[in-house]
Structures are given as C-alpha cells and as structure tokens.
DSSP file (Angstrom, degrees, kcal/mol; ACC not computed):
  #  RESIDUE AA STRUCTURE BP1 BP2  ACC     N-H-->O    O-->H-N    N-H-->O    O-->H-N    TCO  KAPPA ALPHA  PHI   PSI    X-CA   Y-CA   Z-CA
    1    1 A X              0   0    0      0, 0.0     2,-0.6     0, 0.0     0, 0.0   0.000 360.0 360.0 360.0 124.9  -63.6   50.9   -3.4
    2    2 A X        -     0   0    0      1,-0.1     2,-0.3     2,-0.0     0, 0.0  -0.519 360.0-129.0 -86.5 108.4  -61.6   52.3   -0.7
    3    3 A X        -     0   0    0     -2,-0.6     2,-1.0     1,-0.1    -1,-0.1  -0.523   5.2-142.8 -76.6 138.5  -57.5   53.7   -2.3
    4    4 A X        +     0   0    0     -2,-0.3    -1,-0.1     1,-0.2    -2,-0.0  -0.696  29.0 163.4 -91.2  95.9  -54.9   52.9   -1.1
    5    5 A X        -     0   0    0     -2,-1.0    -1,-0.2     1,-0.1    -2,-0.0   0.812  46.2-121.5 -86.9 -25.3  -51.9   55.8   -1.0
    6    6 A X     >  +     0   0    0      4,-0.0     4,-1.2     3,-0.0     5,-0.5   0.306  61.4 143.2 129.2  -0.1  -49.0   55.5    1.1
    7    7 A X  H  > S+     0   0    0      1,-0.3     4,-1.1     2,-0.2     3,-0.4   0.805  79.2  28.4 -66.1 -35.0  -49.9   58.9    2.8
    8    8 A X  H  > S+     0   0    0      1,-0.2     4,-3.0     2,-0.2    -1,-0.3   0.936 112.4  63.6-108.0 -48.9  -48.9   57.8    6.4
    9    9 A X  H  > S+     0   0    0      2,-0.3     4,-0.9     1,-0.2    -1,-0.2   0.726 113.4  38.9 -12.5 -36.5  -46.2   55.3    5.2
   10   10 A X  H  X S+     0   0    0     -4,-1.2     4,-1.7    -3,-0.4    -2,-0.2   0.569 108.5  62.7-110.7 -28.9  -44.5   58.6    3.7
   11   11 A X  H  X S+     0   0    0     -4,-1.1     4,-2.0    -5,-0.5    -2,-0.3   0.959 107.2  37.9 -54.5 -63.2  -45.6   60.1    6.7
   12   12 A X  H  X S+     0   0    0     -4,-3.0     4,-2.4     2,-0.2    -2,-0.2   0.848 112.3  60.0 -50.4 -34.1  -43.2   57.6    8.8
   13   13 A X  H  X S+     0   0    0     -4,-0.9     4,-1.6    -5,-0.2     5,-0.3   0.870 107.4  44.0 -87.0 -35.5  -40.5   57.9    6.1
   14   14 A X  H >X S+     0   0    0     -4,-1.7     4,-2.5     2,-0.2     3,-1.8   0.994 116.5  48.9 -67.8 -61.9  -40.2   62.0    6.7
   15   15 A X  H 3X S+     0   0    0     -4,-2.0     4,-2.7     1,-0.3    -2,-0.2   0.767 106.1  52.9 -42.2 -44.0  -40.3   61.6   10.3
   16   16 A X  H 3X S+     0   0    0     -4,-2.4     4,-3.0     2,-0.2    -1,-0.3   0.742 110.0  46.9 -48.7 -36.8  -37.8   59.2   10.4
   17   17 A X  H <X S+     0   0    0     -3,-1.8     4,-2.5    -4,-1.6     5,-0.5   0.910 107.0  59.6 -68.8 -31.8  -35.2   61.4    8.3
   18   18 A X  H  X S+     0   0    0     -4,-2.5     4,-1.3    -5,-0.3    -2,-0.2   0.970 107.9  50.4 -73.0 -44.9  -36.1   64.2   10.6
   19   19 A X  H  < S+     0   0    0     -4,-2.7    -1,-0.2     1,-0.2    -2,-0.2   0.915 107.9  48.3   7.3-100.0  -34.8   61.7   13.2
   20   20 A X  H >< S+     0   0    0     -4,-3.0     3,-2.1     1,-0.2    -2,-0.2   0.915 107.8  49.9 -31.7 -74.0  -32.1   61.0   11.8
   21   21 A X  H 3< S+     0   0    0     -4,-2.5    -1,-0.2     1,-0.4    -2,-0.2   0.870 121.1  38.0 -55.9 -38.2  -30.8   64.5   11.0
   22   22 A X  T 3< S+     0   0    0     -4,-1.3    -1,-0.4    -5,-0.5     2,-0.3   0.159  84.7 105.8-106.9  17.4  -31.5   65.6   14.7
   23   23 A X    <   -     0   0    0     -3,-2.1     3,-0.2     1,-0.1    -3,-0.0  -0.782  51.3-169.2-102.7 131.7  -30.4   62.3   16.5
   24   24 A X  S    S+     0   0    0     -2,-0.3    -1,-0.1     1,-0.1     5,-0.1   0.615  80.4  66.6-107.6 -28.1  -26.6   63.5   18.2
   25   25 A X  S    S+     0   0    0     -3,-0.1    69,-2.8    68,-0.1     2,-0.3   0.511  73.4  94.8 -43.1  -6.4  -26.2   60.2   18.9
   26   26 A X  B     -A   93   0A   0     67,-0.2     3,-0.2    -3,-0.2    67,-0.2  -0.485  58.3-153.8-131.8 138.6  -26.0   58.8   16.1
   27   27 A X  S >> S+     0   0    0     65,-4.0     4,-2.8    -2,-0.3     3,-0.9   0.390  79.5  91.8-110.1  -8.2  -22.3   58.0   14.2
   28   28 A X  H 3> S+     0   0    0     64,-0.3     4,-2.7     1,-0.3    -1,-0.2   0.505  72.5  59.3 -83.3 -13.0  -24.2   58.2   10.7
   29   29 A X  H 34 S+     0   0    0     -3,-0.2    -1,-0.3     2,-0.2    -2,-0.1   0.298 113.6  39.8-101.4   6.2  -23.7   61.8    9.9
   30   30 A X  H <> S+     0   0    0     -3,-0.9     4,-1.8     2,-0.2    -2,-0.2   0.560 115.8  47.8-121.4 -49.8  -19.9   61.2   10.1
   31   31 A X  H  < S+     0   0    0     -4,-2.8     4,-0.5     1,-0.2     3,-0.3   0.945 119.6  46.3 -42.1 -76.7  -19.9   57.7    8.3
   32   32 A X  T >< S+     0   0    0     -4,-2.7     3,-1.8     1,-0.2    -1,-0.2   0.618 108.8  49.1 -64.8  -3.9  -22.0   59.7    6.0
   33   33 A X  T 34 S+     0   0    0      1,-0.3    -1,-0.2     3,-0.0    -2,-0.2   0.963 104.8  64.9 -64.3 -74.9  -19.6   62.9    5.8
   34   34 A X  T 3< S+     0   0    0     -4,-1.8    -1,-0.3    -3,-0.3     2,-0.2   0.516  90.5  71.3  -1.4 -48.8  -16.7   60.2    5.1
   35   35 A X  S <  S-     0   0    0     -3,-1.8     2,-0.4    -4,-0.5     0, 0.0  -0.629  88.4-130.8 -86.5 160.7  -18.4   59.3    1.6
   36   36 A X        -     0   0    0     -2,-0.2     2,-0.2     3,-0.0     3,-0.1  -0.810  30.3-119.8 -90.2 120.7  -18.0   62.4   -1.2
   37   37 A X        -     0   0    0     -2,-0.4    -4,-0.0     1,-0.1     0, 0.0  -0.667  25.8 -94.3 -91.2 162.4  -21.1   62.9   -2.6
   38   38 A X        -     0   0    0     -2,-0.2    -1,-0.1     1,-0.1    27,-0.0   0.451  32.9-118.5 -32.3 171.5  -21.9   62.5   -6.4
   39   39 A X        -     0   0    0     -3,-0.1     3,-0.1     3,-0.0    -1,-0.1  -0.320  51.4-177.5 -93.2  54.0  -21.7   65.7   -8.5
   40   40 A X        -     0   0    0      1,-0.1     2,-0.2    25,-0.0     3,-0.1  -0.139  40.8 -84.1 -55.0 170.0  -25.4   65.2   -9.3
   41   41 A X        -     0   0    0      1,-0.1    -1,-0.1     0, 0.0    23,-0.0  -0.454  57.8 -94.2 -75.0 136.1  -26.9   67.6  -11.5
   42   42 A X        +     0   0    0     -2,-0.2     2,-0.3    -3,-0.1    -1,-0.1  -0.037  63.0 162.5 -38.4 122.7  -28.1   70.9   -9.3
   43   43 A X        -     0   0    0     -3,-0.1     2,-0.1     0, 0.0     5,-0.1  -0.956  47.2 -87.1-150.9 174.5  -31.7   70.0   -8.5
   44   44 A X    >>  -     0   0    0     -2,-0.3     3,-4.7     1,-0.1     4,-0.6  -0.466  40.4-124.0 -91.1 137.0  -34.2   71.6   -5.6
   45   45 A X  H 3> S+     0   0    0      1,-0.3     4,-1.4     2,-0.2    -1,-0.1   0.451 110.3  66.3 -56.5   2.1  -33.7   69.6   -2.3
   46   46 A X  H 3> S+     0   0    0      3,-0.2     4,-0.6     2,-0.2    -1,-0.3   0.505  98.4  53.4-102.0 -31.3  -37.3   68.8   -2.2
   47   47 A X  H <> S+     0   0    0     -3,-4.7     4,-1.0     2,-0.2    -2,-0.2   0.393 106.6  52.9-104.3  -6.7  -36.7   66.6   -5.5
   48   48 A X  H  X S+     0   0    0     -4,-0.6     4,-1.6     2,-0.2    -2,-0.2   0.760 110.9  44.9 -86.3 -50.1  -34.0   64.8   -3.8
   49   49 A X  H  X S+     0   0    0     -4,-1.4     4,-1.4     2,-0.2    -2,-0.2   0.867 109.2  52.8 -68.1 -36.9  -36.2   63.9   -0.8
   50   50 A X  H  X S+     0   0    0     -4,-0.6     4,-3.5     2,-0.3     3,-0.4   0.955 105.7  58.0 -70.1 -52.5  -38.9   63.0   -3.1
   51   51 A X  H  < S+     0   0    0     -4,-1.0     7,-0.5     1,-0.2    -1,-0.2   0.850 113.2  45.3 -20.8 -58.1  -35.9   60.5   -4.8
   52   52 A X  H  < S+     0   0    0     -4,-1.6    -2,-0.3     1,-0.2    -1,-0.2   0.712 114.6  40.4 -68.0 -53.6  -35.7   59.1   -1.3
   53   53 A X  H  < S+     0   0    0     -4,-1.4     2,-0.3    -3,-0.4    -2,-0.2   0.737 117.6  48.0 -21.9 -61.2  -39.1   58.6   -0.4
   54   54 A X     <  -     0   0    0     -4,-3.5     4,-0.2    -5,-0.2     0, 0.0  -0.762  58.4-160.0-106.8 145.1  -40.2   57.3   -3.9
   55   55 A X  S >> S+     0   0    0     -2,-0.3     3,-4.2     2,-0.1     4,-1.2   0.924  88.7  54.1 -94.5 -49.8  -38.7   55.0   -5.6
   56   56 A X  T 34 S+     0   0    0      1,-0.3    -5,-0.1     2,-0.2    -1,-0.1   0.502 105.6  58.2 -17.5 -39.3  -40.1   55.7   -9.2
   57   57 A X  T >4 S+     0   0    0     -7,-0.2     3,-1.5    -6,-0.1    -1,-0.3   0.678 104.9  54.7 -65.2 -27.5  -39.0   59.3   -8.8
   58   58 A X  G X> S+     0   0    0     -3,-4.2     3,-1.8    -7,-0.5     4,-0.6   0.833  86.3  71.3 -78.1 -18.9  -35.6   58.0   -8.3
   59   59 A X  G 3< S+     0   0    0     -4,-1.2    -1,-0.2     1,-0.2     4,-0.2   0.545  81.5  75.4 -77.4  -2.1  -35.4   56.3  -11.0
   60   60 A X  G <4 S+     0   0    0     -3,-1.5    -1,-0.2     1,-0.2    -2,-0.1   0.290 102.1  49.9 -63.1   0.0  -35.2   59.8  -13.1
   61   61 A X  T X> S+     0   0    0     -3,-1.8     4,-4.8     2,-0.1     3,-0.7   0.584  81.6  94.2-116.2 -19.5  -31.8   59.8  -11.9
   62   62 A X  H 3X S+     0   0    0     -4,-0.6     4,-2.8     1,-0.2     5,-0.2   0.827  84.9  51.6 -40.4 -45.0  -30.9   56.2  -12.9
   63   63 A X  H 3> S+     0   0    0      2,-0.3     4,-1.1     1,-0.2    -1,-0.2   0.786 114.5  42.9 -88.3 -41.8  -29.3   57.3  -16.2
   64   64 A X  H <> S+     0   0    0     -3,-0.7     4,-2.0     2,-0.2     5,-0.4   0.896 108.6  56.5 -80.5 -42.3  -27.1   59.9  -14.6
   65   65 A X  H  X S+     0   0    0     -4,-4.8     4,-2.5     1,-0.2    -2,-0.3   0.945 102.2  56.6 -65.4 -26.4  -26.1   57.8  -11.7
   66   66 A X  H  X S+     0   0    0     -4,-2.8     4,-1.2    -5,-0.3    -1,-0.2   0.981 109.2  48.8 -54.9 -53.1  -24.9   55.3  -14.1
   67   67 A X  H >X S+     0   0    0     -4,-1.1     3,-0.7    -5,-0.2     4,-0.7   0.876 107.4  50.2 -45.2 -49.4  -22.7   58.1  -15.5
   68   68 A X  H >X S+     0   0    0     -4,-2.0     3,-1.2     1,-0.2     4,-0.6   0.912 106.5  56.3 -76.2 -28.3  -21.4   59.2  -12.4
   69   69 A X  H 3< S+     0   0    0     -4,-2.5    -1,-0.2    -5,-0.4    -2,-0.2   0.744 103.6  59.4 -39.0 -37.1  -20.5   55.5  -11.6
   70   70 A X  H << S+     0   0    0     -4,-1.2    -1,-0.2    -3,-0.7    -2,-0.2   0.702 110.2  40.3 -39.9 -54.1  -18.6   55.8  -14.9
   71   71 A X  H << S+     0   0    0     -3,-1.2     2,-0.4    -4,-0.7    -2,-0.2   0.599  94.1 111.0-103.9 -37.1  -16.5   58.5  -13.5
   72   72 A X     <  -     0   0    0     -4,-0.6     3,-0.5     1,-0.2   -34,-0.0  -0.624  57.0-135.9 -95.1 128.6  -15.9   57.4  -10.1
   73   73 A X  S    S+     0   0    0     -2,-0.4     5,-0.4     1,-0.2    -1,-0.2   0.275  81.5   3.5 -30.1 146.4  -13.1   56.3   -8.6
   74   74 A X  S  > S+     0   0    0      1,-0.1     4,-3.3     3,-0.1    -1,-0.2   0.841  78.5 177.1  30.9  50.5  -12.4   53.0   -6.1
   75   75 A X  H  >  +     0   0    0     -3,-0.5     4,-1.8     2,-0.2     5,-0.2   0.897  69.5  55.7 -72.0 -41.5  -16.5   52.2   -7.0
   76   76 A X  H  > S+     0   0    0      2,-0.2     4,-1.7     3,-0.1    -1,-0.2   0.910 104.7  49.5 -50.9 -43.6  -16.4   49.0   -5.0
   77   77 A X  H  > S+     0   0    0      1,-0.2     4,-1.4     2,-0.2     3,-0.3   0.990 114.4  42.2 -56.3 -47.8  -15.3   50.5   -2.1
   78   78 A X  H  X S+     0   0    0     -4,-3.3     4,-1.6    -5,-0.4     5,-0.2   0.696 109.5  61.6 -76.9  -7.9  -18.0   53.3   -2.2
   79   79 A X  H  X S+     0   0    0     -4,-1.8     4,-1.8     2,-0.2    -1,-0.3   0.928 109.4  49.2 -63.9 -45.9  -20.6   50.3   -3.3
   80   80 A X  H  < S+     0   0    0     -4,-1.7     4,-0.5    -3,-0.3    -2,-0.2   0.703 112.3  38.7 -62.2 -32.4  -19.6   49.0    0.2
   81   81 A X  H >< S+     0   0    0     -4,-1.4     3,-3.2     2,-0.2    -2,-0.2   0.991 111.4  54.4 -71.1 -74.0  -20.0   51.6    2.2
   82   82 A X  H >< S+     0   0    0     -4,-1.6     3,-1.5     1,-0.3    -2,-0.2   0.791 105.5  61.0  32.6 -61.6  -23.1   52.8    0.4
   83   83 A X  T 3< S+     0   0    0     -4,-1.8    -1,-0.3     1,-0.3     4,-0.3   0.990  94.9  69.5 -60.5 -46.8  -24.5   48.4    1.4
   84   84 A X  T <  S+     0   0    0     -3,-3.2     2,-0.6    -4,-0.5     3,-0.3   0.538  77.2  88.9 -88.4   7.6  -24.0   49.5    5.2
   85   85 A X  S <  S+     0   0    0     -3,-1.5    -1,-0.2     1,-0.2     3,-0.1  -0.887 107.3   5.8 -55.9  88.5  -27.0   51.9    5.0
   86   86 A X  S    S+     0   0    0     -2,-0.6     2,-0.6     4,-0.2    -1,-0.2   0.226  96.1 130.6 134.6   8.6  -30.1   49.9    6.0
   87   87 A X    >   -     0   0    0     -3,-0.3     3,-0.8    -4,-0.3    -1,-0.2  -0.878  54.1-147.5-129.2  91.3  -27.8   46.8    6.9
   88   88 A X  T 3  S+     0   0    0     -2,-0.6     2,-0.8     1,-0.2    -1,-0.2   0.844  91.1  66.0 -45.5 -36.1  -29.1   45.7   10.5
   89   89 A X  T 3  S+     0   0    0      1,-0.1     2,-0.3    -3,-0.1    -1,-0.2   0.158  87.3  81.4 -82.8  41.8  -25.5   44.6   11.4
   90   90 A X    <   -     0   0    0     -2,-0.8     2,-0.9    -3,-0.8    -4,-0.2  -0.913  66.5-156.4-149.4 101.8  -24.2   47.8   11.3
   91   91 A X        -     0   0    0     -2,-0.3     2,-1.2     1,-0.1    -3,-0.1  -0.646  17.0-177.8-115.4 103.3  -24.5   50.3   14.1
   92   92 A X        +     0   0    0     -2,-0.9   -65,-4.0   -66,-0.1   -64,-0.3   0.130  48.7 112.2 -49.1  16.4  -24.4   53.7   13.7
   93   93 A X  B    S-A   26   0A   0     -2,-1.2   -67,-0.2   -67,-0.2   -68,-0.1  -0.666  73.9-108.8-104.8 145.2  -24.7   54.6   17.5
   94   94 A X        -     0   0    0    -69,-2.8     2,-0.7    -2,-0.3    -1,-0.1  -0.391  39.6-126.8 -51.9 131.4  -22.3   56.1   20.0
   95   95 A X    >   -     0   0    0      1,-0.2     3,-3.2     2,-0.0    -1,-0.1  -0.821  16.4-151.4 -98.8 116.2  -21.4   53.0   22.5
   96   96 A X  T 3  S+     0   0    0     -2,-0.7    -1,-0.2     1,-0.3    -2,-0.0   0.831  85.3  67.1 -56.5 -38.0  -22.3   54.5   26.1
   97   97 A X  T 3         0   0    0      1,-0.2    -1,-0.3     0, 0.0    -2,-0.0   0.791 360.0 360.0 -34.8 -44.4  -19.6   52.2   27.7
   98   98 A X    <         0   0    0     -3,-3.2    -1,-0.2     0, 0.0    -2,-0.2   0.510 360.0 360.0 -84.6 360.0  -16.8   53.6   26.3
C-alpha cells in the first residue's frame, strides 16, 4: 500500500512563499507591513514556516495566540485585514494602467 505524504504539495506551498517574497509586483508586502505583528514568543524561523505549511504544527501556537488576542487592541479591525489574505476578491497587484 502505496503512502501518501504531501511531499510535493509542501513542495508547491515553499515555492509559492518564495514567490511571494520575491514578486515586486506585488502590493502584499506593504498591506502586510501595515499590520504589527504579534509579539510571539521568540522561536527559529523555520518553526514559523513549518506553522504555515502545517496546520497541526500551528496549532502549538493556538494557546498563545489566544493570549495575544487578549492583549490586542481594535481586534476586529486586525481580524479583517488578516480575512483579506487568501480572499480571491482582493488584489494585491500593482494596476499597470495607472
């Protein structure tokens, strides 16, 4: 019986960040600048990405993000912002027209 792991699935999902990061088109690295990140607790970026990737690893963080939610200011707004990551009617691209 053949397993199944995700390896190339996880494969798409690193390229795709790497994308991202390196795209200069792209209006998302300024939305995201806009939001103040969490104080999460200091952890190796590797474990962050893994967060991101996996969902099951993120969910070691659940119990603090609830805390920093606790703590944060205007939390609806940042809920809202936060909703226009992955949310097709929202486009992060430079419009060439203008």
């Amino acid at each position: 019986m053949e397993q199944f792991d995700f390896e190339f699935e996880n494969r798409i999902q690193k390229e795709l960040l790497i994308k991202l990061i390196n795209d200069d088109n792209l209006l998302l690295k300024e939305f995201l600048k806009e939001i103040k990140p969490l104080d999460f607790d200091n952890y190796d970026s590797n474990f962050y990405i893994k967060c991101i990737l996996n969902r099951l690893t993120a969910l070691n963080l659940d119990g603090e993000l609830d805390i920093l939610y606790e703590e944060t200011d205007n939390l609806e707004e940042r809920i809202e912002f936060l909703d226009c990551l992955g949310n097709e009617d929202v486009n992060f691209y430079f419009d060439d027209e203008e």
